[in-house]
N, C-alpha and C positions, 0 to 999 in steps of 0.2 A: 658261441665258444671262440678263445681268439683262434685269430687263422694266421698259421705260421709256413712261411715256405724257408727251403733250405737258403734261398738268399740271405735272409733274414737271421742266421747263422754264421758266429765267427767262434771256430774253434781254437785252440793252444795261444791264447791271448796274456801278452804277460804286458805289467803298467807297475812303474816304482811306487804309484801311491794313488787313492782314490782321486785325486785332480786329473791326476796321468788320466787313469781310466774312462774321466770322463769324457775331458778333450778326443779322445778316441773315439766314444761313441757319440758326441755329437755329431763330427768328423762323418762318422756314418751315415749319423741322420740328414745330415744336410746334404751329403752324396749321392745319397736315396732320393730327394727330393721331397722327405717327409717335414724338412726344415728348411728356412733361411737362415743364412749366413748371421751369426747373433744370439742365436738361440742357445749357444755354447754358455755364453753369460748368465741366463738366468739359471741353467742345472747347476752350476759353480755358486749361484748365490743361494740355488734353493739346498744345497747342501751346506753350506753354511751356515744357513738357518736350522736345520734339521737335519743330520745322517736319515738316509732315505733308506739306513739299512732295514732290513723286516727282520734278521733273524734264520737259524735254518741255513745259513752261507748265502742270503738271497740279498740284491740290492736293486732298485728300482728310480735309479736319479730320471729327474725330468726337471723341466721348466716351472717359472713363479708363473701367478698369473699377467705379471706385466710383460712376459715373455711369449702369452701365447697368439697374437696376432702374427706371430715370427712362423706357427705352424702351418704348414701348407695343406696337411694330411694326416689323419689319424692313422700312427701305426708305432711300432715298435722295431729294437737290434738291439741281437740277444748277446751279448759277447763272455765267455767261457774262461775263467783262467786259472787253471789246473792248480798255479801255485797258489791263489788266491790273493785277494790285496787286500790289506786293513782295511774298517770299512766304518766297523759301529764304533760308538762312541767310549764303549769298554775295548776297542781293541780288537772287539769279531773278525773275523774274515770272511769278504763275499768270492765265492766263487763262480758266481756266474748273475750279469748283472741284466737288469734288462731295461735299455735306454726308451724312456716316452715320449711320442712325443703324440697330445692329445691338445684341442683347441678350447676345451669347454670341459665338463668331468668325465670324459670317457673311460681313463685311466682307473675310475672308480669299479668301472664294470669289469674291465680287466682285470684287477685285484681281486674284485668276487669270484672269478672265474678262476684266477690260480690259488687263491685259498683253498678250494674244494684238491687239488691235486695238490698242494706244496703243504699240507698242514700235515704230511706225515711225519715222524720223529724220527721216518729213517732216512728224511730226502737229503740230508745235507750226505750222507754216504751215497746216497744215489745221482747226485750232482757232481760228484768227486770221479763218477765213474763212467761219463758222457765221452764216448769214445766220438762218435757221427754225429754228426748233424740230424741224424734221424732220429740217435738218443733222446738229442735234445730235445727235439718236438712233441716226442710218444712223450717226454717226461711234463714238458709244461701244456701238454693239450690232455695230458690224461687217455693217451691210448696207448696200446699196448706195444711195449720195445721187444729188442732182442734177446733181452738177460729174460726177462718176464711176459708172464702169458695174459692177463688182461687185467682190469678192474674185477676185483674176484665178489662183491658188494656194491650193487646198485639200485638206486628206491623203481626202478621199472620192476627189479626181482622180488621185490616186499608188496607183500598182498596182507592188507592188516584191518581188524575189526569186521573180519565174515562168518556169518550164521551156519557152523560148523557143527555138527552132531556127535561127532568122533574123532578119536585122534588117528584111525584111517583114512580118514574125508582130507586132512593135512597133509596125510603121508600122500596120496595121490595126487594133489594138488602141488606139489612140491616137486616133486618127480616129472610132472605135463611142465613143467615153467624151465628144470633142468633139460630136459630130452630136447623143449622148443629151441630155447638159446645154444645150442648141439656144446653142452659140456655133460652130456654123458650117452653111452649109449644103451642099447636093451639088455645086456649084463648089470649095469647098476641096476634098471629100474628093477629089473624081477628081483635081485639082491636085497636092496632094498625095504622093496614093497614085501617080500617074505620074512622078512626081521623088523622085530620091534624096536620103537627107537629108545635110545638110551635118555632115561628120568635125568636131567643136571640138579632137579630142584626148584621150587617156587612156581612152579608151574611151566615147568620150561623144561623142553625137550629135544633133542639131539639122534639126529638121521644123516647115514652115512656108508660108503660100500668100497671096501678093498679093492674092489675091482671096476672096469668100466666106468673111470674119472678119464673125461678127455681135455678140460677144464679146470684150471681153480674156478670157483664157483659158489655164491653162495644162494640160499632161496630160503625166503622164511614166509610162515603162515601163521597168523594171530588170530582168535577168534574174540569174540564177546559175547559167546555162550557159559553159562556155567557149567563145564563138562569135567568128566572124568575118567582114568583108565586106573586101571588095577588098584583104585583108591587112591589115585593120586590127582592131583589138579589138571585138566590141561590147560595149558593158555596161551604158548605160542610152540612151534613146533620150526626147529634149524636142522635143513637138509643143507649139507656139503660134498662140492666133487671137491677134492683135493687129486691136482695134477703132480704137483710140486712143490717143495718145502716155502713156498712163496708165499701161501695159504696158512701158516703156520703162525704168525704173530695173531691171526684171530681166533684160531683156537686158543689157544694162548691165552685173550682178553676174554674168552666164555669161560674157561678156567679159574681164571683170577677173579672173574666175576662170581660162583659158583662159590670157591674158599669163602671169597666175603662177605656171601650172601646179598648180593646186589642186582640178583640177574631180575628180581622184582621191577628194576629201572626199567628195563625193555616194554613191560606192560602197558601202559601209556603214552609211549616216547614216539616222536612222528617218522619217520621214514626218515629224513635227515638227522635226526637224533638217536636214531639206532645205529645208521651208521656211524657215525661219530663216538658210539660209545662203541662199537667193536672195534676199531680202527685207531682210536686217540685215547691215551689213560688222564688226558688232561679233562676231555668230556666227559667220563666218569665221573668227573669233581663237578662238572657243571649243570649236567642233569641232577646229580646228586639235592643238589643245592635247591631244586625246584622242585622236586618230587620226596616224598616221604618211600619206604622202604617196604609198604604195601601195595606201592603202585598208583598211587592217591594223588592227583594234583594238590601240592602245596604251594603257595607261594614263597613262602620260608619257614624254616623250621624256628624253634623259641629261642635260637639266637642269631638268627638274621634278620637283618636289617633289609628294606626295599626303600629306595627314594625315586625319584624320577624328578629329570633336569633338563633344559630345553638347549639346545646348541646355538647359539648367537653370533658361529662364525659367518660371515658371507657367503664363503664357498667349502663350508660343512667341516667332516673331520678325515681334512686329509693329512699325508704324514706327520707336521708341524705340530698342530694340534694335539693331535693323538700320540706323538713321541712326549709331549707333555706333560698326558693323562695318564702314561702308563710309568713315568717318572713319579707322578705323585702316586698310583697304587702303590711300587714298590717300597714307599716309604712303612708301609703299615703289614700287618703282621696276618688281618684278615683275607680270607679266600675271599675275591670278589669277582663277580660277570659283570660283564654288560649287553643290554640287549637293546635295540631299535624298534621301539615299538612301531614303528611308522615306515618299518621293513616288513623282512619275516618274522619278527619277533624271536628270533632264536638264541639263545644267550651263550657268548664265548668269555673265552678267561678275558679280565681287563689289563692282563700282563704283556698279553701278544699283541705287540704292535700291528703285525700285520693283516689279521683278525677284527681289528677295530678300523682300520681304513676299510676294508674290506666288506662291513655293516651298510657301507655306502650313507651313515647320515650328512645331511644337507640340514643345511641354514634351516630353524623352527624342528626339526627333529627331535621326537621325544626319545629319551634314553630313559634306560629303568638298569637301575644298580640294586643289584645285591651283595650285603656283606655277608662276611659271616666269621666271628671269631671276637676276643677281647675288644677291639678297638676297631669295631663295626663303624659305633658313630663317629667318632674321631675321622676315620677314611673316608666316610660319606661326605660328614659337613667340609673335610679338605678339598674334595673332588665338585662338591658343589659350589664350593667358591672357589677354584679353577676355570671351572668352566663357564661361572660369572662374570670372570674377569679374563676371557677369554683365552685361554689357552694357549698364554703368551704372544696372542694375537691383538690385545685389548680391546674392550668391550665398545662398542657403540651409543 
């Protein structure tokens, strides 16, 4: 996980324009002693090659490669600016940028790492409102600030595919995993364990108690039994403490999911796919796109398209690149992922820049696209010869 200390923190930072900004946080880096004197040049060049923006109010300038022997040390400076500076290429504004400075692809891992915490759709509000330095850190390390009380979903609390008899056996099992992680006390559990949980639909059930939530919290239990209650399917069973209205956009996404009849997606979906579809309405669209509404692994449904395309850059798909790919998505009409087979194979929109650095693919990395929509193939055969022709990098 990256490791942030409050040095590494510069808050009420203001810069007339994203050059300003940078000079600034070079300035740092080299101050720090994570750079030599020079290295100021290559973030100036690599942002003229590519806005380093991600998106989200986020920005990420570092060094080209011919810049990194200038690195001393792999680390980062995180620098905050309330009023925000132009940044992306439409005109965005980043409000808090976070200078690299990495020798080799480190930067890679870091982006993986704050993907999992910055892919919310509320952080550009939660970035707006980084009063401390300690804001800053719970926010980009993923632990828990001031305003809010934890990570309320995490794949340690997803217990999925257990040889369960009853949808008692869940209710207990749900309740032992809430009491361990101390977000509730023995008021929920008896609460709880004495009420049945509430049916959402498709085999998906919902457990919860008015009272003794010390916790946002969530705990869910899957089985791969064919079971039943009151005649109804079980198949996964969602215990929630709710401390605080903080908890409330994932009720929310069980909800919406419920209306549309979608909560079928959860049935097969890995522990990082489940969270991602309670958490993000954009993974709703990407699990969607992989899974049939039975719960069935699909590849695609009978109007998507799959291709799979090999990356031929040198050093993979870092911002350059990949602000390229998602330039030519946008040109086309169809819903498309991409996924890294030669990762975790997990498929995110191909719109999000930040998402797609984030894949971590490297030189010979197999990518797998799915389209979906009118001009499926049209997007594909684009994107395949993009990425033939190097992603404005040119080919070898």
């Amino acid at each position: 996980m990256l490791q942030l200390t409050k040095d590494d923190i510069y808050l009420d930072q203001q810069a007339d324009n994203k050059q300003d900004a940078i000079k600034k946080i070079a300035h740092a880096l080299t101050e720090n002693h994570f750079v030599e004197d020079g290295y100021v040049n290559g973030m100036l060049e690599r942002e003229s090659q590519a806005a380093t923006f991600l998106g989200s109010g986020i920005a990420i300038p570092h060094g080209t490669t011919t810049t990194r022997h200038l690195v001393k040390k792999t680390g980062v400076q995180v620098f905050c600016f309330p009023q925000g500076v132009q940044w992306g290429d439409d005109g965005e504004k980043a409000y808090i940028a976070i200078g690299i400075a990495a020798s080799s692809d480190e930067h890679l891992t870091l982006l993986r790492q704050l993907t999992h915490v910055l892919g919310d759709e509320d952080v550009e509000d939660r970035i707006k409102q980084i009063k401390t330095k300690q804001d800053a850190i719970a926010l980009l390390t993923g632990q828990a600030s001031s305003s809010d009380d934890e990570n309320s979903i995490r794949e340690e609390l997803l217990l999925l595919d257990i040889p369960a008899d009853d949808l008692a056996t869940l209710q207990a099992l749900n309740a032992s995993r809430l009491k361990r992680v101390g977000a509730v006390n023995t008021t929920y559990l008896a609460h709880s364990l004495d009420q049945k949980p509430t049916y959402l639909g498709q085999g998906v059930w919902l457990n919860d108690s008015v009272e003794g939530n010390l916790k946002n919290t969530v705990v869910i239990s899957r089985t791969n039994n064919q079971i039943e209650e009151s005649g109804k399917a079980v198949k996964l069973l969602i215990s929630v403490s709710a401390k605080s209205s903080a908890i409330d956009p994932i009720i929310d996404k069980l909800a919406n999911l419920a209306y549309h009849q979608q909560l079928s997606l959860l049935h097969n979906a890995t522990s990082a796919q489940i969270i991602q579809i309670l958490t993000s309405d954009e993974a709703v669209d990407v699990v969607a796109a992989n899974t049939n509404q039975d719960g069935n692994d699909s590849p695609a449904s009978n109007s998507s398209v799959t291709r799979e395309f090999t990356v031929i850059n040198p050093h993979g798909l870092h911002t350059r690149p990949a602000s390229v790919l998602v330039k030519v998505v946008k040109q086309f009409g169809s819903k498309i992922t991409i996924a890294n087979l030669d990762g975790t194979g997990n498929a995110v929109s191909a719109t999000s820049l930040m998402k797609i650095v984030a894949l971590g693919a490297k030189k010979g990395s197999r990518l797998q696209f799915v389209a979906e929509g009118d001009d499926a193939n049209q997007a594909l055969d684009a994107i395949g010869q993009a990425i033939k022709d190097g992603l404005g990098e040119g080919s070898e």
